[in-house]
TIDO-736697 format. One record per residue (C-alpha): residue in one letter; x, y, z. Coordinates in Angstrom, 2 decimals, always signed. Each point is the difference from the previous one (the first is absolute). Example, Ala and Ser with C-alpha at 12.3 -4.5 7.8 and 13.67 -1.06 7.14 Angstrom:
A_+12.30_-4.50_+7.80 $
S_+1.37_+3.44_-0.66 $
END
This chain:
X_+21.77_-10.24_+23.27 $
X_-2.64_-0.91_+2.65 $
X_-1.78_-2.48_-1.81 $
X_+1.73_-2.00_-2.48 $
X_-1.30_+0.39_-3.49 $
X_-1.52_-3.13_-1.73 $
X_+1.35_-0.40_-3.71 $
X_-0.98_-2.87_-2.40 $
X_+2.73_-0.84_-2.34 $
X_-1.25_-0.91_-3.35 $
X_+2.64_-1.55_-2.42 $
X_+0.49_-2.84_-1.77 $
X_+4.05_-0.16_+0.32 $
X_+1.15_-1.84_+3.09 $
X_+3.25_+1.01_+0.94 $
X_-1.44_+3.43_-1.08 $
X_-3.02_-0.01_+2.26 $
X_+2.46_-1.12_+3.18 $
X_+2.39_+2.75_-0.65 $
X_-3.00_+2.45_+0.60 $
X_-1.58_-1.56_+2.75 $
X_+3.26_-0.11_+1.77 $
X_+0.82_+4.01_-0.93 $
X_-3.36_+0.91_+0.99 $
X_+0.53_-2.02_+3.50 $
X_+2.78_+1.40_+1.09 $
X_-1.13_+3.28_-0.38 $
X_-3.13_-0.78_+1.81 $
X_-3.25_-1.09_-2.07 $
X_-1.88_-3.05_+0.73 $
X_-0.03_-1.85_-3.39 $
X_-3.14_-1.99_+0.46 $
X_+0.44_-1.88_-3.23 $
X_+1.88_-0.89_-3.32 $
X_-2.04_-0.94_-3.00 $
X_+0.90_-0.60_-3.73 $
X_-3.44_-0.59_-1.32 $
X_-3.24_+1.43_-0.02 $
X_-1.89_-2.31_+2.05 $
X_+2.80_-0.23_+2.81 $
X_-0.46_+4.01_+0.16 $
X_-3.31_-0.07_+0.46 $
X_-0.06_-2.71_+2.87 $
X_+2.58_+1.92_+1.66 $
X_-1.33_+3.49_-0.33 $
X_-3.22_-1.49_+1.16 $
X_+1.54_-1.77_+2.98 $
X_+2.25_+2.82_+1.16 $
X_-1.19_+3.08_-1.39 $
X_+2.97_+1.84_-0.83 $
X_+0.75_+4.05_+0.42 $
X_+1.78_+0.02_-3.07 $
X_+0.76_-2.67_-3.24 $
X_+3.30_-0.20_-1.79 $
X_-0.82_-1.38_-3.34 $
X_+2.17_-1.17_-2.55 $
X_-2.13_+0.62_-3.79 $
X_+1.58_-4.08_-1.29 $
X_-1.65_-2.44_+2.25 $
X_-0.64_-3.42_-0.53 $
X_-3.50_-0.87_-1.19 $
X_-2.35_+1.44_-2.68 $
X_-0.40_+3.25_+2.36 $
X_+2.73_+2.23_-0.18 $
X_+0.95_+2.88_+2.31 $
X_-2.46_+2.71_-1.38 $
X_-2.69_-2.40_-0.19 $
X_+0.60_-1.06_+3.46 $
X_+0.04_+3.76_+1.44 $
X_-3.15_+0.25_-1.63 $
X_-1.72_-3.05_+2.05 $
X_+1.34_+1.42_+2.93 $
X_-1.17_+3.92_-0.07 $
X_-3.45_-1.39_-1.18 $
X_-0.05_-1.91_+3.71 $
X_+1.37_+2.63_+2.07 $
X_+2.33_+2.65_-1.65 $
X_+3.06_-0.87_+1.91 $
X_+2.78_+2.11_-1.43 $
X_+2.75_-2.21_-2.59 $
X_+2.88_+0.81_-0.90 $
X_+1.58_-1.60_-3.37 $
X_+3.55_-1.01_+0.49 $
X_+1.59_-1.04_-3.45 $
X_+2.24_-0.02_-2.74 $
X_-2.39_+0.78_-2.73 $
X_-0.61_+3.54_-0.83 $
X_-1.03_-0.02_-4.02 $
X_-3.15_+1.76_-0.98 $
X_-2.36_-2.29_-0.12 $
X_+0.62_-1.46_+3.72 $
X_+0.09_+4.02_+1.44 $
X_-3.77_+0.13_-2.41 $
X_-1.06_-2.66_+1.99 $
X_+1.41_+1.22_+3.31 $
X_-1.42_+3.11_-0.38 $
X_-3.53_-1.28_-0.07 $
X_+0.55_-1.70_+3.20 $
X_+0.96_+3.23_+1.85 $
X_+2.35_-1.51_+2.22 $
X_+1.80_+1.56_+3.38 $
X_+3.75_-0.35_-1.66 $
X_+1.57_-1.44_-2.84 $
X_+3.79_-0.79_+0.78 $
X_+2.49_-0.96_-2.63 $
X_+2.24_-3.40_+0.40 $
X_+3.03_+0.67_+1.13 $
X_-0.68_+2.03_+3.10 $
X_+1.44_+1.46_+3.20 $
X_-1.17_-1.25_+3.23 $
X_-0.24_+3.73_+1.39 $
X_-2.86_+0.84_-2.98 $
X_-2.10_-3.42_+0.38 $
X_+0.11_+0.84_+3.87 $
X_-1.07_+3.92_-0.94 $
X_-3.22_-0.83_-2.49 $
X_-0.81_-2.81_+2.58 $
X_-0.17_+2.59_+2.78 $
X_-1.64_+2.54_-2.52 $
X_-2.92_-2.23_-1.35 $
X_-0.92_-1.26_+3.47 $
X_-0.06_+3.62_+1.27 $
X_-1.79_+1.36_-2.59 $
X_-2.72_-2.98_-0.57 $
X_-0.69_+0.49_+3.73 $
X_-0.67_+3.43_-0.37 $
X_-2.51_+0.38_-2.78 $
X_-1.97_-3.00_+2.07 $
X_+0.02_+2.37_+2.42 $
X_-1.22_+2.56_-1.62 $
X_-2.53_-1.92_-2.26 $
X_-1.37_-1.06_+3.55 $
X_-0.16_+3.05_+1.35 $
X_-1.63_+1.58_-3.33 $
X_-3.07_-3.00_+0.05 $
X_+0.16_+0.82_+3.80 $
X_-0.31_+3.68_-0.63 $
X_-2.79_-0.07_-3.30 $
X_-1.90_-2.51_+2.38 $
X_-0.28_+2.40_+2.25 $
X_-1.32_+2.46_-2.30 $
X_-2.40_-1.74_-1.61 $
X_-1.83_-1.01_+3.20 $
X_-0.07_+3.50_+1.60 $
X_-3.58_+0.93_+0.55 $
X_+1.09_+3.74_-1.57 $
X_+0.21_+0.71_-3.27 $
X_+3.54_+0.58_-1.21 $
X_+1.69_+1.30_-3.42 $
X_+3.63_+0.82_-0.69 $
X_+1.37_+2.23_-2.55 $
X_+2.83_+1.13_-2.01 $
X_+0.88_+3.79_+0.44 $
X_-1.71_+0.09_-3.32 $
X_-3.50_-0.29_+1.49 $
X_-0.45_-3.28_-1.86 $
X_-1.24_-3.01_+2.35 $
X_+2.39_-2.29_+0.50 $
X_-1.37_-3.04_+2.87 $
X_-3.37_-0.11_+0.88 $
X_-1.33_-2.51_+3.06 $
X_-3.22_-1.66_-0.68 $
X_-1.86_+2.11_+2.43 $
X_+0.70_+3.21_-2.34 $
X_-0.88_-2.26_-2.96 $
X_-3.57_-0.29_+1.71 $
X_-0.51_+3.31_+0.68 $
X_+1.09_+1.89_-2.92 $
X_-1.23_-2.76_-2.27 $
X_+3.07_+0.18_-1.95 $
X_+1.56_-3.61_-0.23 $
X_+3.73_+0.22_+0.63 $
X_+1.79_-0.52_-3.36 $
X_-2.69_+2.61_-2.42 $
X_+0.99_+2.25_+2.74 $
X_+3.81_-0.94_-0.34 $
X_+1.78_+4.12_-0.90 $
X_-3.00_+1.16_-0.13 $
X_-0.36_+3.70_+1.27 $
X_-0.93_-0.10_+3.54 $
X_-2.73_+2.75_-0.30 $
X_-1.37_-2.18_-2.33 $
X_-0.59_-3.21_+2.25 $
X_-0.64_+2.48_+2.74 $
X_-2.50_+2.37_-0.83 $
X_-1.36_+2.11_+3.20 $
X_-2.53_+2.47_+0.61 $
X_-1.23_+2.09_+3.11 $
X_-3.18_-1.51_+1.04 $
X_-1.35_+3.59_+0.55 $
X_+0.57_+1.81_-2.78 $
X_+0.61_-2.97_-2.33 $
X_+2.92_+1.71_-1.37 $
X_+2.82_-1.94_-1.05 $
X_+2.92_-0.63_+2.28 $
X_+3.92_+0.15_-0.78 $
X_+1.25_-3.66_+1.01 $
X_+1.99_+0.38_+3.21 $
X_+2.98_-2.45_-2.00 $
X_+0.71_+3.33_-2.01 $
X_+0.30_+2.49_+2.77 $
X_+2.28_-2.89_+1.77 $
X_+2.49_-0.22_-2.99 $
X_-0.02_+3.96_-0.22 $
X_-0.16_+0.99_+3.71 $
X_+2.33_-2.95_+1.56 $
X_-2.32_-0.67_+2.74 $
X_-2.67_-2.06_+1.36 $
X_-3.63_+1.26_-0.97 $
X_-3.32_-0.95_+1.25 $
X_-3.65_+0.53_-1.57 $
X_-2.51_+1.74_+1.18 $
X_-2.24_-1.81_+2.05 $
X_-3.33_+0.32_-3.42 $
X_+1.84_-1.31_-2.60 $
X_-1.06_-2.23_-2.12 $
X_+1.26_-2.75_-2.56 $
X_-1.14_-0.42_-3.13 $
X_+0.14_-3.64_-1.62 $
X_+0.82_-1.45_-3.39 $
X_-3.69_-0.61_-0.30 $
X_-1.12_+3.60_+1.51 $
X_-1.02_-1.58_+3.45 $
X_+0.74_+2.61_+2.56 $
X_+1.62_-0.97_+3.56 $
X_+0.91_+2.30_+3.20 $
X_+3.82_-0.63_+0.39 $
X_+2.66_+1.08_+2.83 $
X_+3.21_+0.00_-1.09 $
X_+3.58_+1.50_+0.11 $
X_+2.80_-0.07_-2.73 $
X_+4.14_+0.36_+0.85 $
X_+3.08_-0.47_-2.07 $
X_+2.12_-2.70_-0.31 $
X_+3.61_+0.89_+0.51 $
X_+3.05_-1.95_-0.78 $
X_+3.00_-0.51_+2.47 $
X_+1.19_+3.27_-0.97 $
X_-2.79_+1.92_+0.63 $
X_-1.17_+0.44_-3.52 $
X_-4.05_-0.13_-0.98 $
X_-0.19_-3.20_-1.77 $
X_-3.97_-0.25_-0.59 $
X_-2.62_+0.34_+2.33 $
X_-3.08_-2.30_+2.17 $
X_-3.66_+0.62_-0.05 $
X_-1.61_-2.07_+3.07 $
X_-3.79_+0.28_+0.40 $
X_-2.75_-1.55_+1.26 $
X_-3.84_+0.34_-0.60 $
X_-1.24_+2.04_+3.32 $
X_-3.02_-1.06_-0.37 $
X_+0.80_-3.70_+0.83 $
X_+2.84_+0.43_+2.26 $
X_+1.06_+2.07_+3.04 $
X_+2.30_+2.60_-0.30 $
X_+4.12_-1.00_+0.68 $
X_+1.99_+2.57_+2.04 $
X_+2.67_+2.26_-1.40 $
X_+2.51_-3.30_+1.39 $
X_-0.99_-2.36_-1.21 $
X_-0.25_+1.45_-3.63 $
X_+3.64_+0.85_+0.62 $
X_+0.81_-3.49_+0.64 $
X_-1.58_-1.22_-2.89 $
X_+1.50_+2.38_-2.45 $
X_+3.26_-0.53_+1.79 $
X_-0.57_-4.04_-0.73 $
X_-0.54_+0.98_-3.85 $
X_+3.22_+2.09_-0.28 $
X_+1.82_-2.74_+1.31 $
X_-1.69_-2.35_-3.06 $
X_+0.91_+2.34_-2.26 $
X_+3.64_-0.08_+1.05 $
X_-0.27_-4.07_+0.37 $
X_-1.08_-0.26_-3.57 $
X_+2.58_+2.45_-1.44 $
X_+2.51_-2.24_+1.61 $
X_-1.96_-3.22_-1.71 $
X_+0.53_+1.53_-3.39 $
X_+3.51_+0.67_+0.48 $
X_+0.49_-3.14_+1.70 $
X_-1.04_-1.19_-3.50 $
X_+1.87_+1.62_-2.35 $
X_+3.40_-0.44_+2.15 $
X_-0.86_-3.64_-1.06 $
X_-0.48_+0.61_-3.47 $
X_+3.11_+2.18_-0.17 $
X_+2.17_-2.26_+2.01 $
X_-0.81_-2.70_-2.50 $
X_+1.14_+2.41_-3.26 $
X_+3.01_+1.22_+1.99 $
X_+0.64_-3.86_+0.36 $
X_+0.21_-0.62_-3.69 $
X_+2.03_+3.52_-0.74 $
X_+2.49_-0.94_+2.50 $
X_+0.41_-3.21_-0.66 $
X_+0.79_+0.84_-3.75 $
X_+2.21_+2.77_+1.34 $
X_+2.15_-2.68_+1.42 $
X_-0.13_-2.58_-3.35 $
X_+0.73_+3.18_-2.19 $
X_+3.17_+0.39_+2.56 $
X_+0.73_-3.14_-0.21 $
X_-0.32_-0.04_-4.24 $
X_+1.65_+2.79_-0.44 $
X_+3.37_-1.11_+1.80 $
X_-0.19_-3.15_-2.19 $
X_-0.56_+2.30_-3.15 $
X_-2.96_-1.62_-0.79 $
X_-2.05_+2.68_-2.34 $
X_-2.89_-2.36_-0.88 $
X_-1.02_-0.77_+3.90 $
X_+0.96_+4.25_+0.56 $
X_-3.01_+0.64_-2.22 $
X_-2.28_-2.30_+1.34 $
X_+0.69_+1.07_+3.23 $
X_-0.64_+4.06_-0.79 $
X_-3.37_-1.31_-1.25 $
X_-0.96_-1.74_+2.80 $
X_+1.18_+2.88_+1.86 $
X_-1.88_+2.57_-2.07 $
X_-3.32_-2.27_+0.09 $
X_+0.41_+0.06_+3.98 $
X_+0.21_+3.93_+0.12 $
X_-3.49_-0.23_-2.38 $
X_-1.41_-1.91_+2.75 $
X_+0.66_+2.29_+2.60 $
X_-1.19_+2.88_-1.90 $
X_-3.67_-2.18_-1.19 $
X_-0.02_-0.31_+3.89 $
X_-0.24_+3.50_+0.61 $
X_-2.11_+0.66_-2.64 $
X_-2.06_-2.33_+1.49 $
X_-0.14_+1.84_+3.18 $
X_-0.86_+3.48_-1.46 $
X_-2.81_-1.54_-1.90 $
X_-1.58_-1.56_+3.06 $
X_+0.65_+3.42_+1.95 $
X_-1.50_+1.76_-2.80 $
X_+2.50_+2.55_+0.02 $
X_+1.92_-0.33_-3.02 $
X_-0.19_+2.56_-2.85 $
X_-1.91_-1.31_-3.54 $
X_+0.65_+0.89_-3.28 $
X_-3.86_+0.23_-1.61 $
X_-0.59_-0.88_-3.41 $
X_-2.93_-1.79_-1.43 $
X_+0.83_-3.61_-0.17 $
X_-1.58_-3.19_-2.40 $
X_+0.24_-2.71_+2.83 $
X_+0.24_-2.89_-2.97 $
X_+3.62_+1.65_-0.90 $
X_+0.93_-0.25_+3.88 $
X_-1.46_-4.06_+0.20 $
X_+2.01_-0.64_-3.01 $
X_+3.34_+1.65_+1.33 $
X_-0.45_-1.83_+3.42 $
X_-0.19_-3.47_-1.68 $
X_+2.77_+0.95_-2.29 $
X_+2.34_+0.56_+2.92 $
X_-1.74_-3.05_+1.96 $
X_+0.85_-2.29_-2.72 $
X_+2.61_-1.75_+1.97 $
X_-2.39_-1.25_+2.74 $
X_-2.87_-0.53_-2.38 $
X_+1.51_-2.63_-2.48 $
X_-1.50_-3.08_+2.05 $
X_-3.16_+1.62_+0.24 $
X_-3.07_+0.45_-2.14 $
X_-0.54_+4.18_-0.96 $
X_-3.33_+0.50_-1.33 $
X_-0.87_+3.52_-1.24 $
X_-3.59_+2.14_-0.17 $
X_+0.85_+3.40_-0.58 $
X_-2.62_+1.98_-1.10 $
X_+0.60_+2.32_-4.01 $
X_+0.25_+3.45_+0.89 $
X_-0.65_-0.07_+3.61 $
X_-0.53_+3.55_+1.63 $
X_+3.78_+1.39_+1.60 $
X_-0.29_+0.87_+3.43 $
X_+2.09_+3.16_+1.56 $
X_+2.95_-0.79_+2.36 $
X_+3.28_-0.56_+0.20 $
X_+1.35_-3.18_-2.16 $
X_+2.71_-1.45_+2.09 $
X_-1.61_-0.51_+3.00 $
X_-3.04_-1.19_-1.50 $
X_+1.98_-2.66_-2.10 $
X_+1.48_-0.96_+3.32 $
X_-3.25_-0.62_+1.44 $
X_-0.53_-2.58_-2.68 $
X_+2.93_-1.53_+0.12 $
X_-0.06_-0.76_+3.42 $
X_-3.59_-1.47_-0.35 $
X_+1.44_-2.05_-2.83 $
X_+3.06_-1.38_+2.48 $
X_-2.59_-1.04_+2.49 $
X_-1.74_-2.26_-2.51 $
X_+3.38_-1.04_-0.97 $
X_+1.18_-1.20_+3.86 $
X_-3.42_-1.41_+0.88 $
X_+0.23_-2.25_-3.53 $
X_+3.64_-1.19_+1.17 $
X_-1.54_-0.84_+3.32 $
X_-2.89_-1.94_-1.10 $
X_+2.49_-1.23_-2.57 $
X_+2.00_-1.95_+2.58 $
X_-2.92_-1.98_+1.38 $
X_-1.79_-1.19_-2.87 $
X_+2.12_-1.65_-2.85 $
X_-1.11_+1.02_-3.46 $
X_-1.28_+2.80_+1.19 $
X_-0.14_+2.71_-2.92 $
X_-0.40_+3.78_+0.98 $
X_-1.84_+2.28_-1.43 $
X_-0.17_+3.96_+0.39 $
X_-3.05_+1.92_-2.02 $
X_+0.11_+3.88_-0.22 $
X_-2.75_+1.68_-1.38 $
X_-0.61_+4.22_-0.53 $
X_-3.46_+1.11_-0.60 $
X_-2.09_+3.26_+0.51 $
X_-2.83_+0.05_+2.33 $
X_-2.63_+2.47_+1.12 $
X_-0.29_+0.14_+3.59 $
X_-3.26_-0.09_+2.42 $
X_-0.97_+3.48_+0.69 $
X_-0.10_+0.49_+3.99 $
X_-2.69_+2.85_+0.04 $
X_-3.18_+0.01_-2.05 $
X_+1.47_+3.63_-1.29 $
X_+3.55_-1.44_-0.32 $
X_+0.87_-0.75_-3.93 $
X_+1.80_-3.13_-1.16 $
X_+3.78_-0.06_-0.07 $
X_+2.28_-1.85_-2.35 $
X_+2.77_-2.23_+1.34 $
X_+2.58_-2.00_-2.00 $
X_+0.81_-2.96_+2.01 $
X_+2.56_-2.98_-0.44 $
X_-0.71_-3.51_+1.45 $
X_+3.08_-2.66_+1.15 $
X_-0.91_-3.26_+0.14 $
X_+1.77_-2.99_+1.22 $
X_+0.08_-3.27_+0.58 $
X_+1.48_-0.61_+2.91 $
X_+0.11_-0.97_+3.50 $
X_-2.51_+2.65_+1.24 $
X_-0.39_+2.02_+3.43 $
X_-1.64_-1.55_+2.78 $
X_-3.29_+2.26_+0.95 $
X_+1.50_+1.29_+3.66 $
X_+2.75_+1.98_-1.67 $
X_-1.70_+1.62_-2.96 $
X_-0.11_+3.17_+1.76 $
X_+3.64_-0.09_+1.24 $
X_+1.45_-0.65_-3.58 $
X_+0.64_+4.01_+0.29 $
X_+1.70_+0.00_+2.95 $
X_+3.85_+1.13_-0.58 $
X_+1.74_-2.78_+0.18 $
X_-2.47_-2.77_+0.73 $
X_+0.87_-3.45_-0.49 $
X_-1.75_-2.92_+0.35 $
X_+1.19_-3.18_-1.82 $
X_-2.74_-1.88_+0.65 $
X_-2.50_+2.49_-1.09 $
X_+1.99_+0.03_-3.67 $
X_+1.23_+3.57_+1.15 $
X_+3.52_+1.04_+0.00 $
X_+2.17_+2.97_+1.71 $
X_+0.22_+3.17_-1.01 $
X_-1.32_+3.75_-0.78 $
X_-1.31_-1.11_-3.90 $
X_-3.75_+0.37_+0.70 $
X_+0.10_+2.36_+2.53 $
X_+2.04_+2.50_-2.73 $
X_-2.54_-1.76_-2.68 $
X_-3.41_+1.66_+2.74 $
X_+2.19_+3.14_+0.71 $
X_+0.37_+0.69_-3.66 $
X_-3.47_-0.78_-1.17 $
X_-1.64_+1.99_+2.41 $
X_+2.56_+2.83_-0.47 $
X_-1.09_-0.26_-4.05 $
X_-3.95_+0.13_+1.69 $
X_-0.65_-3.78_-0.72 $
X_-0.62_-3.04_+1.59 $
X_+1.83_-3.29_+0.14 $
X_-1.54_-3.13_+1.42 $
X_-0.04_-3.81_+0.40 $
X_-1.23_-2.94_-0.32 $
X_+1.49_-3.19_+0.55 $
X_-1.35_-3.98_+1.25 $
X_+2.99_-2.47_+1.26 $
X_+1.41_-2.72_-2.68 $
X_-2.03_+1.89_-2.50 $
X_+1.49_+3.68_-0.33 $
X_-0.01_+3.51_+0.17 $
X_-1.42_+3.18_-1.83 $
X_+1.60_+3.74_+0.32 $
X_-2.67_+2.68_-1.57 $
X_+1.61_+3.21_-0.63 $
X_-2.49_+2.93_-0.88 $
X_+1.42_+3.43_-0.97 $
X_-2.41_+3.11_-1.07 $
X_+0.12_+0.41_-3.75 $
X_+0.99_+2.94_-1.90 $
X_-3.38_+1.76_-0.97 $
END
């Protein structure tokens, strides 16, 4: 190793503790500290700013392990790794929501403490890379002086830079999979006929394509602007079309770029494209690796119980095993919803029957907090497909539930609360010819800590996380938007730190 790798020992048995500092010496890490409280970790980890924390979940002090890793990701995020004895199912519930870097059982080898040591540095080094290098890259995006959209090889619009956003008039997330041809509408100055969006003949043709030099854009609001611009496909590392990039720029304000340069800049977008398929699977890899955690550690304890004959600890074991594997596959689900590619099963749906299931199966993490139901009699069903939209609720619901626990920590006597409401509602009509539509929408409430105002419009993001903004890791919401908009509604938010948030899910009703 190069540079010796700093590890903070946290555990609250002495001649336990020395044994590990003196393993992890010899074969070459810097231990930088041992602690067996919660306020001893803390001063160390702020004094030497560990690459990696070995926590035992028993400490001394009113703080234990979990609680502890919890402090510690909301300062900074460096990766923990729980080393202990305890492995019954309320301590894995509890690790779980933590989302630690490794969970080792008590006894262990010295060859597999050294391997997940090696492993969790490596890997928490390389999504900060890449979550550098993806701010980096949508920076850059966002400040080009051309206009810039990205889709999926479905035509629907995937990023958008805030140039575009001007342009088009089309805010970024109502024009989230929407059709291209509808953001971009184009005619021939001329003839005012309309024009085909060059994204299509990209996507069909496999080349770059550039406008005629009399085209114009037509806005959300009907405002017409002379454009230049130029559309190409994005391709992956093996050559195959991906989605596409529309850059323009209004050529009535700005001088015309040469053929290079617009290859540069389409080049620079391909390579964001790549840089944030890597992000995403940067962040499921960490999701997964903390399921196949669990499953293989209960591989080993089933092992283990089944050579002692054990049939009691054999069950619970399958269970915990079969509750991983349900994990994994909720992941992927997860993924196709936010994709937007998976299949649904339509039926018309009563959205009270899905609120009701979702709190049935919540029950668990609900019983310290206070459930109030408004469902509206006979509300209007809506068309779609009832799994996914009952997972759109439910991981609304589990976002009330982890910013309650949060707040919960920091005030004593604290008493969450979670409010869902369904009601129908006529919407605004757009156009003065444009009828009314009716929309059944459901309302979750809560209580809790709340999301700080700079990263409301990140809560989407796959995989954001931001502690201190109440916001926690994963794809939930970002399945939750996919879905929605996939069903041809709208979700949105509204949330104000220490006093809570509010999800608004509105779905066209069945006429």
């Amino acid at each position: 190793m190069s540079a010796k790798r700093k590890i903070l020992v946290v555990e609250d048995e002495a001649i336990v503790a020395m044994h590990l500092s003196e393993l992890l010496q010899s074969k070459g890490y810097d231990v930088v500290g041992i602690a067996s409280d919660a306020n001893a970790a803390l001063e160390k980890y702020a004094a030497h700013q560990p690459d990696v924390i070995l926590m035992d979940i028993t400490i001394k002090g009113k703080k234990d392990g979990v609680e502890l890793a919890k402090d510690i990701l909301a300062k900074k995020g460096t990766p923990v790794i729980f080393l202990t004895a305890h492995a019954d199912d309320e301590t894995l519930r509890r690790v779980r929501e933590v989302s630690p870097f490794g969970f080792i059982l008590k006894p262990f080898k010295e060859a597999e403490l050294c391997a997940v040591l090696e492993i969790t540095i490596n890997r928490f080094q390389e999504e900060q890379r890449l979550s550098q290098e993806r701010q980096f890259l949508q920076s850059t995006l966002m400040s080009m002086g051309e206009a810039v959209i990205i889709t999926d090889t479905d035509r629907q619009v995937r990023i958008m830079n805030d140039k575009a956003t001007e342009l088009t008039e089309w805010d970024k997330y109502s024009a989230f999979l929407q059709p291209i041809e509808q953001v971009v509408r184009l005619i021939e100055e001329d003839s005012r006929q309309e024009l085909e969006c060059p994204v299509l003949t990209a996507l069909r043709e496999g080349q770059l394509v550039y406008l005629t030099r009399k085209t114009r854009l037509i806005s959300k609001t009907g405002k017409e602007i002379p454009i230049a611009d130029s559309a190409a496909p994005v391709r992956d590392g093996e050559n195959n079309i991906v989605g596409a990039v529309m850059v323009f720029l209004d050529s009535s304000q700005q001088a015309e770029v040469s053929m290079q340069e617009r290859q540069d800049l389409l080049n620079r977008i391909e390579e964001a494209k790549k840089e944030a398929a890597k992000y995403i699977a940067a962040g499921m890899a960490h999701n997964y690796n903390n399921v196949l955690a669990v499953l293989l550690g209960n591989l080993q304890l089933l092992k283990n119980s089944s050579q002692q004959g054990n049939v009691s600890a054999i069950e619970k074991h399958i269970q915990r095993i079969e509750e991983s594997a349900a994990r994994a596959a909720v992941l992927t689900e997860q993924l196709v919803g936010y994709t937007g590619q998976g299949k649904m099963l339509i039926s018309k749906i009563n959205l009270n029957d899905l609120v009701h299931a979702v709190i049935e199966e919540q029950k668990a993490g609900l019983e310290k907090i206070d459930v109030k139901l408004s469902l509206m009699p006979y509300l209007p069903e809506v068309q779609g497909d009832a799994r996914q939209l009952k997972r759109v609720i439910e991981n609304i619901v589990r976002n009330g539930v982890e910013a309650i626990q949060e707040k919960a920590t920091a005030e004593k006597d604290f008493i969450g609360k979670i409010h869902i409401e369904t009601r129908a509602e006529m919407t605004d009509a757009m156009q003065p010819d444009e009828a009314q539509k009716r929309v059944v929408c459901v309302a979750v409430h809560d209580n809790g800590i709340g999301i700080a105002p700079e990263y409301q419009d990140r809560i989407y993001e796959p995989f954001f996380s931001m502690r201190k903004a109440g916001f926690f890791a994963g794809l939930g919401l970002s399945m939750a938007q996919g879905v929605v908009r996939n069903h041809g509604g709208e979700i949105s938010c509204k949330s104000q730190v220490g006093q809570g948030t509010t999800f608004w899910v509105r779905l066209p009703a069945v006429e």
